[in-house]
PDB file of N, CA, C and O in Angstrom:
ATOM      1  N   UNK A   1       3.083  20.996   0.803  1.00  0.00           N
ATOM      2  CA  UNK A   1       2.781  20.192   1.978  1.00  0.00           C
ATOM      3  C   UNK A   1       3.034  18.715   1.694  1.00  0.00           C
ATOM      4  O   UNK A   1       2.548  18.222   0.676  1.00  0.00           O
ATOM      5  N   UNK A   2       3.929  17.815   2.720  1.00  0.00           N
ATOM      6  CA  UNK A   2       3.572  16.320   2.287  1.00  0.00           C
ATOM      7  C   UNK A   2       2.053  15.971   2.628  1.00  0.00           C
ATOM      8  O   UNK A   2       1.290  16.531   3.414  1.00  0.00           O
ATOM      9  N   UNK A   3       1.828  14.744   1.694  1.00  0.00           N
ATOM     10  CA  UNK A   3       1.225  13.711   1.858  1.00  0.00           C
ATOM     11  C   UNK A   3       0.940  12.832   3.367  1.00  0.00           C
ATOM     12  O   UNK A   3       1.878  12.247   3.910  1.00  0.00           O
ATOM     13  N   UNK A   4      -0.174  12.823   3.837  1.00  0.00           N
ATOM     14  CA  UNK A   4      -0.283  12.458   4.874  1.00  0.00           C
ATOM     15  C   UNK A   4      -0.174  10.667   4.526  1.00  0.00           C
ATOM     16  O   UNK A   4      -0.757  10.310   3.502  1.00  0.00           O
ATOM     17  N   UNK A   5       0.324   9.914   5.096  1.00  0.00           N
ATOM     18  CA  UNK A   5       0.780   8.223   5.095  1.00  0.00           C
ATOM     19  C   UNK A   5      -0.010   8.211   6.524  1.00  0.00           C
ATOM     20  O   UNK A   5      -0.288   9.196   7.208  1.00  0.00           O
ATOM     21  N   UNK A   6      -0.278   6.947   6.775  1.00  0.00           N
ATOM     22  CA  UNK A   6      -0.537   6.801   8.226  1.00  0.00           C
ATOM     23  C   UNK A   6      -0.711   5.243   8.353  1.00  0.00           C
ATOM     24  O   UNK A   6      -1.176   4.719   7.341  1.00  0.00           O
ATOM     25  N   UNK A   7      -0.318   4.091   9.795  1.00  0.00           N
ATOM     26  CA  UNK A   7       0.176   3.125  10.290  1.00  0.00           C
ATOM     27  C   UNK A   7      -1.276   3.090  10.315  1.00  0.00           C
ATOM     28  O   UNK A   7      -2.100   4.004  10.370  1.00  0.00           O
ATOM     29  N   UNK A   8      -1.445   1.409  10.246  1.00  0.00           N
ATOM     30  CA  UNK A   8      -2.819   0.654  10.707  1.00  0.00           C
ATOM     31  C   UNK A   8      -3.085   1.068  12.631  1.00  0.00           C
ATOM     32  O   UNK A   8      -4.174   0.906  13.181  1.00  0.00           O
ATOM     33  N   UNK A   9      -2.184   1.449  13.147  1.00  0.00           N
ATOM     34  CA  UNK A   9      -1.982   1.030  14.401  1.00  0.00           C
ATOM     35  C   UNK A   9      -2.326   2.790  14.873  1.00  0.00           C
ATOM     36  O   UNK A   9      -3.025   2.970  15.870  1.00  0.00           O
ATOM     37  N   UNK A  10      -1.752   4.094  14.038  1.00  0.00           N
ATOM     38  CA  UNK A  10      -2.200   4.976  14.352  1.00  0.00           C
ATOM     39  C   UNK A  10      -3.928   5.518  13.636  1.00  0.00           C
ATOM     40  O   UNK A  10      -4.649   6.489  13.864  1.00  0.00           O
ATOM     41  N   UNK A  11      -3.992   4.858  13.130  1.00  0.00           N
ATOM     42  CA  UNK A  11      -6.001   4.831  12.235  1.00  0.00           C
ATOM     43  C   UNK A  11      -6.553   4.412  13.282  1.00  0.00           C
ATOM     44  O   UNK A  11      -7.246   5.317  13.746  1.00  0.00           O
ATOM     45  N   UNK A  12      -6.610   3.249  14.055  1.00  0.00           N
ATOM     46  CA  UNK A  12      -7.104   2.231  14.756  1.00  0.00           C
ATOM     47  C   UNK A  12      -7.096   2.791  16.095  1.00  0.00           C
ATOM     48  O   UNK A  12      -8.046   3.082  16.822  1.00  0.00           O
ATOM     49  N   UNK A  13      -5.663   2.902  16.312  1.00  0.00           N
ATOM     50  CA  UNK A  13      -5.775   2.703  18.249  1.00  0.00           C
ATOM     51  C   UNK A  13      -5.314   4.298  18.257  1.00  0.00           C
ATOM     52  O   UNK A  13      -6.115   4.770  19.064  1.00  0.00           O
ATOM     53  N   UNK A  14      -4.428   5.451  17.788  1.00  0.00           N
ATOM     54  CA  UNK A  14      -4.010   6.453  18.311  1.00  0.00           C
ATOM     55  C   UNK A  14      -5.395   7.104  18.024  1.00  0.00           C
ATOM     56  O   UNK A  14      -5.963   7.259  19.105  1.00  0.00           O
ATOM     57  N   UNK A  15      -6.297   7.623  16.803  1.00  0.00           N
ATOM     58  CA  UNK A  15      -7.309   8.303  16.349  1.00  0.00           C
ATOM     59  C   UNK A  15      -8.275   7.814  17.494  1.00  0.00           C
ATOM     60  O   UNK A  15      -9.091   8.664  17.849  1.00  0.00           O
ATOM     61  N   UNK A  16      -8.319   6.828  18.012  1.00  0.00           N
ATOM     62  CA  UNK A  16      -9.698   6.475  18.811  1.00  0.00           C
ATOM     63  C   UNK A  16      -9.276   6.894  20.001  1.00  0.00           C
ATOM     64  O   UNK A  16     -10.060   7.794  20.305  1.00  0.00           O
ATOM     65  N   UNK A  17      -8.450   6.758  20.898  1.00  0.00           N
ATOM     66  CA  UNK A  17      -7.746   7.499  22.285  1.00  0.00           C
ATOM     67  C   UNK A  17      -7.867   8.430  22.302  1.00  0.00           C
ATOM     68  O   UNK A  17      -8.419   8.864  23.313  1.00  0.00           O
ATOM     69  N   UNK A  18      -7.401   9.569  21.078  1.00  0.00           N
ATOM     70  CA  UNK A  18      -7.072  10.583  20.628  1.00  0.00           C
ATOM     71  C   UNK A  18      -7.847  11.292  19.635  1.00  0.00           C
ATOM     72  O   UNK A  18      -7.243  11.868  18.730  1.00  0.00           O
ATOM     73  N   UNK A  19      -9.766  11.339  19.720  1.00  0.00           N
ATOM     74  CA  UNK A  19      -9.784  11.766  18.790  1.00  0.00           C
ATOM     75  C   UNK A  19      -9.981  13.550  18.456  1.00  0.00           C
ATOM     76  O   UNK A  19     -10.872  14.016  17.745  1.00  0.00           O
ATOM     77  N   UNK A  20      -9.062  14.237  19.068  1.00  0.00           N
ATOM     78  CA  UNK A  20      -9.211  15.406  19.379  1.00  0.00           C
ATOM     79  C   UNK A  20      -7.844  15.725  18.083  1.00  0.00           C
ATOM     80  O   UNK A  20      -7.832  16.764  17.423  1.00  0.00           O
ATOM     81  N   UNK A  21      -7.147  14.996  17.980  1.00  0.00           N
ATOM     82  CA  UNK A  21      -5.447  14.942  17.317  1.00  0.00           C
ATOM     83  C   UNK A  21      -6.207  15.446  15.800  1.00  0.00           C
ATOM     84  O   UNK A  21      -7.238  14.902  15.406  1.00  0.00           O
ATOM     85  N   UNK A  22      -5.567  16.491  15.086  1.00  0.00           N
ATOM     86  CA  UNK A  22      -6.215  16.580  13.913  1.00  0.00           C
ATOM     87  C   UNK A  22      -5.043  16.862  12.635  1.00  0.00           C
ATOM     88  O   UNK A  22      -4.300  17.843  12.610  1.00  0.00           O
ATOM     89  N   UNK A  23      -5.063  15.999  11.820  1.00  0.00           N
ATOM     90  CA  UNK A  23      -4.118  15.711  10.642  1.00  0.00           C
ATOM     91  C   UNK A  23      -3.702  16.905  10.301  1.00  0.00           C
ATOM     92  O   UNK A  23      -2.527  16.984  10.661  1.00  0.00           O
ATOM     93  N   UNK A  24      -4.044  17.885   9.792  1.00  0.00           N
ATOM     94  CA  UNK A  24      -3.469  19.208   9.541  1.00  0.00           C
ATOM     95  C   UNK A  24      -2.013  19.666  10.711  1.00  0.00           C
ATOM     96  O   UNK A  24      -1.006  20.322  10.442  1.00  0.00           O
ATOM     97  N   UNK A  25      -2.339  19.155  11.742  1.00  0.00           N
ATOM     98  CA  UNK A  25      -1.364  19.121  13.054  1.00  0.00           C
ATOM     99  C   UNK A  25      -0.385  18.638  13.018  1.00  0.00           C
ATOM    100  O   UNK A  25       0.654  19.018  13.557  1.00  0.00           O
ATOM    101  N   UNK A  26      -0.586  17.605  12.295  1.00  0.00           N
ATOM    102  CA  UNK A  26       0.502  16.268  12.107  1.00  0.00           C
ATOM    103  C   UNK A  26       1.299  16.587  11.248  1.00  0.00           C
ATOM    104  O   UNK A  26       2.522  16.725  11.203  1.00  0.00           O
ATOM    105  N   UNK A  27       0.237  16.722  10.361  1.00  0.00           N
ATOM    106  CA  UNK A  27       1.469  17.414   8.973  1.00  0.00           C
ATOM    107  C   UNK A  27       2.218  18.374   9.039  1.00  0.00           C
ATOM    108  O   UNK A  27       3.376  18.304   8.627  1.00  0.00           O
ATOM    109  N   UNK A  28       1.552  19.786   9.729  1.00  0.00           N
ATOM    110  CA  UNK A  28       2.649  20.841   9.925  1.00  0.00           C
ATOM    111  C   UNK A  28       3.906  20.054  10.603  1.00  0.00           C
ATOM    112  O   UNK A  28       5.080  20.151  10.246  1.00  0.00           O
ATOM    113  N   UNK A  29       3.383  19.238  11.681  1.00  0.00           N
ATOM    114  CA  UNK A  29       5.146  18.908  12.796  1.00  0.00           C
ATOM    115  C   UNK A  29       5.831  18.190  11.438  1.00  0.00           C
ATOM    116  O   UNK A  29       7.060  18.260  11.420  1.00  0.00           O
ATOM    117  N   UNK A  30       5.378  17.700  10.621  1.00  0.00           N
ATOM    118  CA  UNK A  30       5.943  16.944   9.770  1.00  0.00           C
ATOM    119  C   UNK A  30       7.066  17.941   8.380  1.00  0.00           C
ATOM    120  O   UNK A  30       8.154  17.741   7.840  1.00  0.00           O
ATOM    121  N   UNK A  31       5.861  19.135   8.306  1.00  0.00           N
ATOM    122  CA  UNK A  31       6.947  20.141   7.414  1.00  0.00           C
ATOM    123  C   UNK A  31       7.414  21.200   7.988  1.00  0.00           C
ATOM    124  O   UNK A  31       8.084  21.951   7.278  1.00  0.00           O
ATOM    125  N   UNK A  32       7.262  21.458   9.003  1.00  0.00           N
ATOM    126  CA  UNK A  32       7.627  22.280   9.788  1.00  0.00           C
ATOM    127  C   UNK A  32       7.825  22.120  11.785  1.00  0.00           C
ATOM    128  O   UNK A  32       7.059  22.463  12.686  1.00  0.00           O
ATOM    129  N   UNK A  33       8.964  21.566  11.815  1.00  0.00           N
ATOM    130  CA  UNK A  33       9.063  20.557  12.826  1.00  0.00           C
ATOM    131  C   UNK A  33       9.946  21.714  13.559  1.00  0.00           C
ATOM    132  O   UNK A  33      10.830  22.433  13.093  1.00  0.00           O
ATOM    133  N   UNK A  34       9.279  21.627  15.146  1.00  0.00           N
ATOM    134  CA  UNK A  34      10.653  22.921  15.923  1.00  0.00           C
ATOM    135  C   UNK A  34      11.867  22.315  15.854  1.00  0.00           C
ATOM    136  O   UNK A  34      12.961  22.724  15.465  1.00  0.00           O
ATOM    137  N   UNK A  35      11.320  20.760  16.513  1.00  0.00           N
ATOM    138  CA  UNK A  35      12.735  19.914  16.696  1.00  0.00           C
ATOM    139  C   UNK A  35      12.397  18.533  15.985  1.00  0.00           C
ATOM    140  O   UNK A  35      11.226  18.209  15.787  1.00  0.00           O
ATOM    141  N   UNK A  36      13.277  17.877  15.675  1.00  0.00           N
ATOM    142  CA  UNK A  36      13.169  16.540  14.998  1.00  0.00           C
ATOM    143  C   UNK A  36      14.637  15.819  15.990  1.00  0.00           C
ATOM    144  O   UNK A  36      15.539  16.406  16.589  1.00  0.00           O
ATOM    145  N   UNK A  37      14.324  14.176  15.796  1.00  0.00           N
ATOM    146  CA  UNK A  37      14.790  13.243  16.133  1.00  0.00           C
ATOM    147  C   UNK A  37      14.588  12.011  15.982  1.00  0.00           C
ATOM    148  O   UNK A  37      13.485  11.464  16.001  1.00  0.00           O
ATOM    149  N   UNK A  38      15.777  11.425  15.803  1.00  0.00           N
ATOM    150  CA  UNK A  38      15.931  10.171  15.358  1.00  0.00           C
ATOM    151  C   UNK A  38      15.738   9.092  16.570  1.00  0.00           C
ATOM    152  O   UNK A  38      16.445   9.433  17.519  1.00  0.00           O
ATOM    153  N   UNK A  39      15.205   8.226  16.763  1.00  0.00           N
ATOM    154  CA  UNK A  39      14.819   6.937  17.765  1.00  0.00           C
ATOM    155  C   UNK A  39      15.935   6.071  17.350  1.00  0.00           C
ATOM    156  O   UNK A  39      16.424   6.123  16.221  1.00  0.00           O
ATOM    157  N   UNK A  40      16.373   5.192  18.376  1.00  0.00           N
ATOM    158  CA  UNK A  40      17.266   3.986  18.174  1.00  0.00           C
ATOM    159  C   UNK A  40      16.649   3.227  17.000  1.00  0.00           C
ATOM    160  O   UNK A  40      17.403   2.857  16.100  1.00  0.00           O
ATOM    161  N   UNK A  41      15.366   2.969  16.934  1.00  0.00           N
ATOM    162  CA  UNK A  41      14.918   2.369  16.229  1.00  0.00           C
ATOM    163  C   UNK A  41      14.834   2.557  14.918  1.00  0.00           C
ATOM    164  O   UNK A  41      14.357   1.726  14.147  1.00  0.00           O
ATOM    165  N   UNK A  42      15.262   3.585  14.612  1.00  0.00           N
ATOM    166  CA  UNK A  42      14.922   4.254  13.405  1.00  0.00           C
ATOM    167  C   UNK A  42      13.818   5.520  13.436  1.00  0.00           C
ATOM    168  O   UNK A  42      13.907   6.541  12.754  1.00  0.00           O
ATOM    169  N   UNK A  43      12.797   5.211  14.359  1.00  0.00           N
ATOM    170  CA  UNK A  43      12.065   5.871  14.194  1.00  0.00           C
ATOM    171  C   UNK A  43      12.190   7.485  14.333  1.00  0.00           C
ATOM    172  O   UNK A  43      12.976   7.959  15.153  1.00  0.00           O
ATOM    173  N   UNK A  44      11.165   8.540  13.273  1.00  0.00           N
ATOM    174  CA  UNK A  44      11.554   9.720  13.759  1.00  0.00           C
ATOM    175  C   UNK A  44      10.833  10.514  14.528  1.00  0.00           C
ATOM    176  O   UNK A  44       9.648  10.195  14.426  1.00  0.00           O
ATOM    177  N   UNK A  45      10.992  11.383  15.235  1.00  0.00           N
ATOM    178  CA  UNK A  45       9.867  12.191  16.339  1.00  0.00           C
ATOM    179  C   UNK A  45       9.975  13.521  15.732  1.00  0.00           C
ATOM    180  O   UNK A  45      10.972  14.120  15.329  1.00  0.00           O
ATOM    181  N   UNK A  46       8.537  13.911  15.756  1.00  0.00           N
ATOM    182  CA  UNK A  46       8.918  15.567  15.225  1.00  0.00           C
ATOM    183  C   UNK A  46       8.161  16.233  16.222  1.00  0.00           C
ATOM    184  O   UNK A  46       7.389  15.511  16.855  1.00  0.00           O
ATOM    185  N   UNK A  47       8.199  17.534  16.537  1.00  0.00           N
ATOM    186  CA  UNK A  47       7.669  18.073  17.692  1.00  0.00           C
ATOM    187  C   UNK A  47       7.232  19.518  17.030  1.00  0.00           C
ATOM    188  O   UNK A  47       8.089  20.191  16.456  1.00  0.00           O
ATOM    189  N   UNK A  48       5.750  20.008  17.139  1.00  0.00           N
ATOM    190  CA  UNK A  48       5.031  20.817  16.908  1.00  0.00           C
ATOM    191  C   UNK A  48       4.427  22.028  17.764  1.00  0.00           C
ATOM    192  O   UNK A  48       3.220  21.949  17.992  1.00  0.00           O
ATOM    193  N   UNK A  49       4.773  22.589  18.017  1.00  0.00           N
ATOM    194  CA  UNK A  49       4.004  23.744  19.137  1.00  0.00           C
ATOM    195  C   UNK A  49       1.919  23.538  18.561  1.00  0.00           C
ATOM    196  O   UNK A  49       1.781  23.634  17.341  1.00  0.00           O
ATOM    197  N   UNK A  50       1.163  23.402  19.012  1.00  0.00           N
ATOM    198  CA  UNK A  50      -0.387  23.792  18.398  1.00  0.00           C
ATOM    199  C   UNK A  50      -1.059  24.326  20.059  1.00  0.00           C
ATOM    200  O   UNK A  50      -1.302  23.830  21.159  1.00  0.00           O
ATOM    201  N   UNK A  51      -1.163  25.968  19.181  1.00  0.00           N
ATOM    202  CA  UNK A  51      -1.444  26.812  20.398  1.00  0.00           C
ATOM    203  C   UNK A  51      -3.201  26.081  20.667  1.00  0.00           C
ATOM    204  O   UNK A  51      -3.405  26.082  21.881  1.00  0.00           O
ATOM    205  N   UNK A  52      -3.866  25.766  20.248  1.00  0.00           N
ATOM    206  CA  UNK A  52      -5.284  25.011  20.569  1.00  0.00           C
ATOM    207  C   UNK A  52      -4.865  24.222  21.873  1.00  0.00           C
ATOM    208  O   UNK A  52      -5.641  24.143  22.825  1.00  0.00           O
ATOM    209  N   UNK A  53      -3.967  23.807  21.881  1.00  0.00           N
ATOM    210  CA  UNK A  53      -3.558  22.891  23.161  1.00  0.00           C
ATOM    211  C   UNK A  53      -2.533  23.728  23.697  1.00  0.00           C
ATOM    212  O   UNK A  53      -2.100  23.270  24.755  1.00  0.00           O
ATOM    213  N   UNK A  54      -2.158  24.469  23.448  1.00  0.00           N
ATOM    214  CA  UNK A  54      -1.097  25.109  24.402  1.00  0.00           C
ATOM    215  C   UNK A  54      -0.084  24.093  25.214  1.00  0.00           C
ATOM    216  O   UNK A  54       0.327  24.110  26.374  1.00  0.00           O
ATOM    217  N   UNK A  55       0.190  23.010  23.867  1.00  0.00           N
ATOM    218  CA  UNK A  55       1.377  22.256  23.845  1.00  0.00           C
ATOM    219  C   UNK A  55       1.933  21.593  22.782  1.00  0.00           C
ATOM    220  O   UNK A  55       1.200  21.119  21.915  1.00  0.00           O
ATOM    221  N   UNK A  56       3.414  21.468  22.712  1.00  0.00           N
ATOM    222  CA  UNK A  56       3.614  21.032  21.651  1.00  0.00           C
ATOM    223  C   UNK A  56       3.378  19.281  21.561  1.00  0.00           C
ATOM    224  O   UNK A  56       3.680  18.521  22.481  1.00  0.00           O
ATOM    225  N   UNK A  57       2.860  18.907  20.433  1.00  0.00           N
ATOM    226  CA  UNK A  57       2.462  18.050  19.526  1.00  0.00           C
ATOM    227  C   UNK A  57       3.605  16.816  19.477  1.00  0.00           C
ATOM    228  O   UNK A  57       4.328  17.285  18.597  1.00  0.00           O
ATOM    229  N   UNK A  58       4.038  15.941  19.735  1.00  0.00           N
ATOM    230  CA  UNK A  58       5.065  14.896  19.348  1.00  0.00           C
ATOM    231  C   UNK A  58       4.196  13.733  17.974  1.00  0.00           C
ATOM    232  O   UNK A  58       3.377  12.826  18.118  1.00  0.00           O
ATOM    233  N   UNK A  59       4.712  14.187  16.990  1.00  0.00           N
ATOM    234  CA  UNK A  59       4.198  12.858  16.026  1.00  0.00           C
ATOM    235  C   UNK A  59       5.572  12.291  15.833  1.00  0.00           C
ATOM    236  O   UNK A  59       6.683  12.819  15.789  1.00  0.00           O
ATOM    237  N   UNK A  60       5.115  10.941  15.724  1.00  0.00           N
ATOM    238  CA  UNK A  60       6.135   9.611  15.767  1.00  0.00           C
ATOM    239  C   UNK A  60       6.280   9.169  14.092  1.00  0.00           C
ATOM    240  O   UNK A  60       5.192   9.372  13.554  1.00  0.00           O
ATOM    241  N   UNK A  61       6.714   8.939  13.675  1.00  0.00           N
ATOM    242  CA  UNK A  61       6.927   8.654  11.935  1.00  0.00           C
ATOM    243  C   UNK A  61       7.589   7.575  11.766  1.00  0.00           C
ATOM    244  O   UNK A  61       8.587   7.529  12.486  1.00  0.00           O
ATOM    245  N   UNK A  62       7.382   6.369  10.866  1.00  0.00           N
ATOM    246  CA  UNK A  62       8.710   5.719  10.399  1.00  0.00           C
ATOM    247  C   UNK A  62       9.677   6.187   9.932  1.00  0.00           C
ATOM    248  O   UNK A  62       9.838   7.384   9.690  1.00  0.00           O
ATOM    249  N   UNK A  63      10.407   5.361   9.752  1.00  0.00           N
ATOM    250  CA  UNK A  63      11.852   5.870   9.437  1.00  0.00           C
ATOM    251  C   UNK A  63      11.709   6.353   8.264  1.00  0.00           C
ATOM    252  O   UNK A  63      12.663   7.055   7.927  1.00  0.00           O
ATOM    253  N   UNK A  64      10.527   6.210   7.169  1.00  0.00           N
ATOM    254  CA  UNK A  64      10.813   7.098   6.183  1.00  0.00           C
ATOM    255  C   UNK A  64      10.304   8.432   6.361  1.00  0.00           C
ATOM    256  O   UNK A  64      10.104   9.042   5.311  1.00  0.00           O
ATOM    257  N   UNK A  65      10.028   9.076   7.515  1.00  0.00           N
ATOM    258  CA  UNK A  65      10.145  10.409   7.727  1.00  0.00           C
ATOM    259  C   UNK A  65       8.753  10.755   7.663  1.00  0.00           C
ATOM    260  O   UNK A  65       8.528  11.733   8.376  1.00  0.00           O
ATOM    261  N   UNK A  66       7.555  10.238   6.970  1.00  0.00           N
ATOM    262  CA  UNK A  66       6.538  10.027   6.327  1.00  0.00           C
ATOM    263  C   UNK A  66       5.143   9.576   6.757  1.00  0.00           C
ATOM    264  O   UNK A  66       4.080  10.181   6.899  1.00  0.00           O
ATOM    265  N   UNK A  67       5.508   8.327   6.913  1.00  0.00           N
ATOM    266  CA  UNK A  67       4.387   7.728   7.992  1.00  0.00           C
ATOM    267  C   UNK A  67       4.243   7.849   9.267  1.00  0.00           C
ATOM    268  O   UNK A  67       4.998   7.342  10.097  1.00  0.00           O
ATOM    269  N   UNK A  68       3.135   8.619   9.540  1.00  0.00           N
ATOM    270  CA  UNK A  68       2.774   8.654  10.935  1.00  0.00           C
ATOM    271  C   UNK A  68       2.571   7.776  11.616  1.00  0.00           C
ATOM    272  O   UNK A  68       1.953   6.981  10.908  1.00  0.00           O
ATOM    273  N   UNK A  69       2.748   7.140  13.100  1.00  0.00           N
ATOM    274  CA  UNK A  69       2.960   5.784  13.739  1.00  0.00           C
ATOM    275  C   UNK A  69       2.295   6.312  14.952  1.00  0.00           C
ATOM    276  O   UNK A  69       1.393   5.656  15.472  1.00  0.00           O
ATOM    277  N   UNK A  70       2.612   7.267  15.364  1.00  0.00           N
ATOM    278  CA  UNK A  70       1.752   7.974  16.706  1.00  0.00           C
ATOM    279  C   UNK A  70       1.772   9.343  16.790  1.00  0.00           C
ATOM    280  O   UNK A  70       2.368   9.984  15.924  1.00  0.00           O
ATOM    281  N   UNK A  71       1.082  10.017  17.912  1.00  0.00           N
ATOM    282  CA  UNK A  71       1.351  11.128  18.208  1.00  0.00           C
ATOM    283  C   UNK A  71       0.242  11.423  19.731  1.00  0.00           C
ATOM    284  O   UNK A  71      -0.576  10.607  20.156  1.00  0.00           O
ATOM    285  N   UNK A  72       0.501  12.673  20.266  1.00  0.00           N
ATOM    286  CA  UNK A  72      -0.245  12.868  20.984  1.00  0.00           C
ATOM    287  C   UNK A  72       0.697  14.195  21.842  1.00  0.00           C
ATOM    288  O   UNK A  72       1.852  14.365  21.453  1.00  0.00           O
ATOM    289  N   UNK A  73       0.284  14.888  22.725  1.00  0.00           N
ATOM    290  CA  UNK A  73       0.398  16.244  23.571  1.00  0.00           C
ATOM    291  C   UNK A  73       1.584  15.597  24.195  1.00  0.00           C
ATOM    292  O   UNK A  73       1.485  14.460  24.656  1.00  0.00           O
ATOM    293  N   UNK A  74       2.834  16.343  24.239  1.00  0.00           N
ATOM    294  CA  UNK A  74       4.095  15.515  24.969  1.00  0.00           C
ATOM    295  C   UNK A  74       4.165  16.256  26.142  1.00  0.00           C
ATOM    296  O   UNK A  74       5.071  17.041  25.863  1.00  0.00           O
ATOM    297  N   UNK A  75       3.752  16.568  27.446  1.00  0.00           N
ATOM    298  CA  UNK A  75       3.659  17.089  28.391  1.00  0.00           C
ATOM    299  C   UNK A  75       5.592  17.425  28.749  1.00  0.00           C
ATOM    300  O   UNK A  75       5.943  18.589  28.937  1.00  0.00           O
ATOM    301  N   UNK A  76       6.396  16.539  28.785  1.00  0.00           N
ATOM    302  CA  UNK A  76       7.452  16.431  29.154  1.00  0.00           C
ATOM    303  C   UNK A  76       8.563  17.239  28.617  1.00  0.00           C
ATOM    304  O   UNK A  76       9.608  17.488  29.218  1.00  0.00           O
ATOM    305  N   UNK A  77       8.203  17.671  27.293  1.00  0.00           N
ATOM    306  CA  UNK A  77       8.858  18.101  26.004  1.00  0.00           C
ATOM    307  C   UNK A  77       9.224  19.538  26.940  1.00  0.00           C
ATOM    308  O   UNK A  77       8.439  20.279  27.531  1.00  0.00           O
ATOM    309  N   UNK A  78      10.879  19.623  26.814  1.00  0.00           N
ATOM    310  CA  UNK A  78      11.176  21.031  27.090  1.00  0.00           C
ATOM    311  C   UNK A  78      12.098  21.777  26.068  1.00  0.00           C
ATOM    312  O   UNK A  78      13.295  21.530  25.923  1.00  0.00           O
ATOM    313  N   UNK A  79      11.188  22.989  25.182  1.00  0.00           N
ATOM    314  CA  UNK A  79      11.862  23.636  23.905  1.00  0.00           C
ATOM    315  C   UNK A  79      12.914  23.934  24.417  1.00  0.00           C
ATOM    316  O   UNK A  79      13.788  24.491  23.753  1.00  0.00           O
TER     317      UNK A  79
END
């Protein structure tokens, strides 16, 4: 399994919005991602099915693939 990394900005502001989001979640989209993608920015998106929500999961990562930056239930996401 990786190492969970995580942004001042997802500790702070995504965990408190969100505090239902649970790291074990994150990490699977992270090693086991349905789909992955790259952002203009660099940034990467990985996308997780978690049947608890009966939706898939979007965590946001820096560009080193690694650090989590956001995440949350992507309503829009079509597998």
């Amino acid at each position: 399994m990786i190492e969970i990394a995580t942004t001042e900005y997802f500790r702070n502001d995504v965990l408190q919005k969100r505090p239902y989001i649970r790291l074990e979640w994150c990490q699977s989209a992270l090693s086991e991602p349905f789909r992955r993608e790259i952002q203009e920015d660099g940034r990467i998106r990985h996308w997780f099915f978690v049947s608890e929500l009966n939706k898939y999961l979007r965590v946001v990562t820096l560009s080193d693939g690694i650090t989590i930056h956001n995440a949350f239930p992507d309503r829009r996401f079509k597998p």
